[in-house]
Structures are given as C-alpha cells and as structure tokens.
C-alpha positions, -999 to +999 in steps of 0.1 A: -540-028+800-507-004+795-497+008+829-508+042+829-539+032+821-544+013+851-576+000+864-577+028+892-582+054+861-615+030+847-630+037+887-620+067+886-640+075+853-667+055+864-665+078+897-671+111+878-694+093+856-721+082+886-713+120+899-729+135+870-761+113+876-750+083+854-755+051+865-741+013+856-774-008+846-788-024+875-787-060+857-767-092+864-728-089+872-719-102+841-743-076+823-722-051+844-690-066+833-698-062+795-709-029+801-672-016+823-650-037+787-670-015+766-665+017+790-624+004+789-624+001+752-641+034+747-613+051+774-583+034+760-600+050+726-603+085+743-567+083+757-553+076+721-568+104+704-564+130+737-524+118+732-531+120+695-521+087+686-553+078+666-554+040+652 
C-alpha cells in the first residue's frame, strides 16, 4: 500500500462509511477480511481517478 494511502485512511473510510448507517457484514473474520481488500481496491481505485491518474 503506497504510503499516503496508509491503512489509517481505509479506517478512516470505513469510519464515515458505518456513520452514514453502513455496516461491515456480520459474518466470519475472514468474510470481513474479503470484504475490507475489496473496500481497499475500490479506494486505491477512487484515489487514482480523484488524482486523475486513471489505469
């Protein structure tokens, strides 16, 4: 993960996420897990694009 986006910013996403009424599924860790590398993938996505540096 590049430094800026460090996994402080992925909590803090999930932060504002879960304060807007969403929440993680309630399954097994590893369920959880899968869920946060998709949520990573998608915000390393976002950050590209928002910087304009689209793949």
């Amino acid at each position: 993960m590049p430094a800026r986006l460090a996994p402080q910013l992925l909590a803090d996403i999930c932060q504002v996420l879960e304060r807007h009424g969403y929440q993680l599924p309630e399954e097994t860790p590893l369920v959880q897990e899968l869920v946060l590398a998709r949520v990573e993938y998608a915000l390393r996505d976002l950050v590209e694009r928002f910087e304009g540096r689209v793949r």
